[in-house]
N, C-alpha and C positions, 0 to 999 in steps of 0.2 A: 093526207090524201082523202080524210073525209070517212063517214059512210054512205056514198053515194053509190056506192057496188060492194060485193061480197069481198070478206076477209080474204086475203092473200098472205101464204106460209109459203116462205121459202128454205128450203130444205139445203143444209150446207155442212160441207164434211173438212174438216184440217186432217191432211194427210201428214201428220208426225211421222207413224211408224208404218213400213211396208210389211217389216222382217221380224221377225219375236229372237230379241236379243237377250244379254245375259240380264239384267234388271229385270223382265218378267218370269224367269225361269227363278229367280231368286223370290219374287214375290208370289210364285206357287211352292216354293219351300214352306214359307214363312204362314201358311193358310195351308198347312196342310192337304196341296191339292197335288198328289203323285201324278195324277192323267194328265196335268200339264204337261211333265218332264219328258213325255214319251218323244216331242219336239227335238233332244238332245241326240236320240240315234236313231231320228227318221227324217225323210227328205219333206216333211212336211210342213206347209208354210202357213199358219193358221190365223196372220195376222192379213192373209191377204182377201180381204175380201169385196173386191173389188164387182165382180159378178154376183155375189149375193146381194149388192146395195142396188144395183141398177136392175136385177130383176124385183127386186122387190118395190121399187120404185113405179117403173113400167107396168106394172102391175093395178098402179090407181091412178095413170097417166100421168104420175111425175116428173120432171126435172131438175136434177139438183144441182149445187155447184162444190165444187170440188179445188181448195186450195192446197197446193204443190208445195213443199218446204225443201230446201236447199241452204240444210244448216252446214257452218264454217266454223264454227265456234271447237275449241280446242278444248282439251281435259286439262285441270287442274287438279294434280295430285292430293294437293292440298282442299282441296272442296270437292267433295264427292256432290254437293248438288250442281255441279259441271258434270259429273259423268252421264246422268241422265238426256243430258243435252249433245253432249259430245260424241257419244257409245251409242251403235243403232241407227247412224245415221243412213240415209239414201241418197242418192244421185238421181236427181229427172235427169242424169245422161243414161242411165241404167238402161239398157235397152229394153226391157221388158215394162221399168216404170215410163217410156219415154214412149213405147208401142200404144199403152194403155191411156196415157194423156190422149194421145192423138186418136183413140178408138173410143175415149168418153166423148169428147169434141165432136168426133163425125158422129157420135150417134144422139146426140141434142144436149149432154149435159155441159154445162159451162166448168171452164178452166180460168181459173184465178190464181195469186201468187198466197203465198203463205209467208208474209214477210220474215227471215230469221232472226233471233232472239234478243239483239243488237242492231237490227238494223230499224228499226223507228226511229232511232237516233241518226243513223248515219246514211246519208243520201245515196254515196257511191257505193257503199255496198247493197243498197235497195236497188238499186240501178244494173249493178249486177246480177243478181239475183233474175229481176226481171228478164232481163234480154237473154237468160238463160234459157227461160221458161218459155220465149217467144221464139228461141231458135229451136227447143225443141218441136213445142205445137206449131209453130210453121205461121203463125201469123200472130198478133197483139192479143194484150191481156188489157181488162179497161177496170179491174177488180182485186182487194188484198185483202187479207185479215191478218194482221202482226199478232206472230205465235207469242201463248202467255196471254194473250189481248193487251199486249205492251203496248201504251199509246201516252204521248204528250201531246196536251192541247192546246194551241192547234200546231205545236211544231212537226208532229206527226204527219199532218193532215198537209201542212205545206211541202212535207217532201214527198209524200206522196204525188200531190199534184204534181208537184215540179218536172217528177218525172216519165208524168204521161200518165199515172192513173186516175180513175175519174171516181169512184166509190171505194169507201172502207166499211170492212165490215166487223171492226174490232171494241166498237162501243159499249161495256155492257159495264153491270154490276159485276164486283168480284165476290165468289162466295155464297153467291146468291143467285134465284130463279127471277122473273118477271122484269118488264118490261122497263132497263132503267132512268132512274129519275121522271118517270111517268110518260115519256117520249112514246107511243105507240107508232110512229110512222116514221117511214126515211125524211133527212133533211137536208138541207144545203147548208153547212158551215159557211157562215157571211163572210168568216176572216180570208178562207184559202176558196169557197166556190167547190168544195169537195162534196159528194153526195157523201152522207151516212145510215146505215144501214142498224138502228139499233137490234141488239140480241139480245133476246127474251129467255132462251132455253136452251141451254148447255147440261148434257148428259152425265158429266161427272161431277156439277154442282148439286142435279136433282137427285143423283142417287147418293151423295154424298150425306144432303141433308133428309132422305128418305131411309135412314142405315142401312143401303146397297139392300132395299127389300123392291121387288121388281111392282108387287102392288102396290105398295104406297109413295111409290115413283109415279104410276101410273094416274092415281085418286090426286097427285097434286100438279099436276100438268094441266086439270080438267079444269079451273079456277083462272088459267093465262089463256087456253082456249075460251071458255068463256068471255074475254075481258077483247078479247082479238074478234071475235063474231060481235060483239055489241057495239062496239067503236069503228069495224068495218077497217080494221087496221091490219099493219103488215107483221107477222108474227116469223120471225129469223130464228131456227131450230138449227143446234150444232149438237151434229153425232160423230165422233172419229170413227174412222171406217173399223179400226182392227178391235173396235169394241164388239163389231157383229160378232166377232168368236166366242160360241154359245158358251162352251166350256171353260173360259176365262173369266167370261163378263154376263151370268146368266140370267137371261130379264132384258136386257141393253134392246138388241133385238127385236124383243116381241113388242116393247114399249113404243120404241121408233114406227113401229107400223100399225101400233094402235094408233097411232096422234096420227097418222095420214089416214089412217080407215075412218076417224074421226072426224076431220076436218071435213075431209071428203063428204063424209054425211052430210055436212051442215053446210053444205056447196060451197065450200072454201074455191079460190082459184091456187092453184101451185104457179110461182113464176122462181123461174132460176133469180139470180142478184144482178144481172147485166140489165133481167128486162125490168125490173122495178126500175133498177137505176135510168133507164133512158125513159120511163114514166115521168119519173120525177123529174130533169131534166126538159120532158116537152109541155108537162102542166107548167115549168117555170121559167120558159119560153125561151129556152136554149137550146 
């Protein structure tokens, strides 16, 4: 896309978890964090933070996009790395997750699918998933990110299309920050015609390789900003919502909203992932 106009960051959230289940109650054991536990006999829900994201958002004229997961996947006793996948799960039929899809939607933020942890592999259950999400929101989804950033290329990308989506936005480095394989801008896969949406900046790589210190998360963020304003390119930030909880995830937060107070400075434009994706699409004359 050039730099023929100001950098575009689009801000997008993977809704894994709505509810603080038993694995984060066990991971404030293990860190010594007692103020976690108070969650176990109070009616408080701290992983929901669905109105702290969208005011803070609104706040520097944002819109983000917000993918929905609708994990199936069952526990193996035997693999506890299933329990984290299987345990904790939600329903966008929940009525309160299904009220909130439809009150992000009417109020400008974009709803996409969050493909489940198996299903880039398998079509019909992508296809389910989908028309879950579109019976809830009431109308089509045109956008995915397959949870994990589980992706085969391009077999991914053709089931996707196949079944009516038009952008993924599950392309990135594993492990790592910045923009991968040097790709700064969305693309069209020749093989399937599928928009991609490369991701630059994922919350629990940067602070993973920042050792969970919220400044020097911060100080290495400023290096892909930079790299996104000089190329006039499109910069894909992923923040899971239930990180806003100060007291779980502390820095997560303040970080998120420096890199918008930042960009913002530097007259970045915010586009949710639908409208780059119908950019991309009309510069390439479809």
């Amino acid at each position: 896309m050039g730099t023929d106009h100001a950098f575009t960051v689009c801000l997008t959230h993977d809704v894994d978890r709505v509810y603080k289940t038993y694995q984060y109650l066990t991971h404030d054991v293990r860190r010594g964090r007692v103020r976690g536990l108070r969650t176990l006999v109070t009616r408080e829900q701290p992983y929901w933070c669905f109105p702290k994201i969208t005011a803070m958002e609104d706040k520097y004229g944002a819109r983000s996009t917000f993918f929905f997961l609708e994990e199936s996947i069952r526990p193996d006793w035997l693999k506890p790395s299933s329990w984290k996948l299987a345990f904790g799960r939600y329903s966008m039929r929940d009525p309160r997750v299904a009220a909130t899809i439809r009150e992000l939607d009417a109020g400008g933020w974009e709803i996409g699918l969050h493909g489940s942890y198996r299903s880039y592999r398998d079509r019909a259950l992508l296809a389910k998933e989908k028309e879950t999400l579109e019976e809830v929101l009431g109308h089509g989804v045109i956008g995915i990110r397959q949870h994990y950033l589980n992706l085969d290329v391009p077999g991914t990308w053709r089931i996707q299309r196949d079944i009516g989506l038009r952008y993924d936005a599950s392309f990135a480095e594993r492990h790592t920050i910045g923009f991968p394989g040097g790709r700064r801008d969305p693309f069209i896969d020749p093989a399937t015609g599928m928009v991609v949406l490369p991701l630059a900046l994922m919350e629990g790589y940067l602070f993973h390789l920042a050792g969970y210190d919220a400044e020097r998360a911060w100080t290495m963020t400023l290096p892909i900003i930079d790299e996104a304003e000089a190329h006039g390119a499109t910069l894909v930030v992923l923040w899971h919502p239930h990180l806003f909880n100060e007291d779980d995830f502390p820095g997560y937060a303040t970080v998120y909203e420096r890199i918008m107070q930042e960009c913002r400075s530097r007259g970045a434009r915010f586009r949710t992932c639908a409208e780059v994706c119908r950019e991309v699409e009309v510069h390439a004359g479809l």
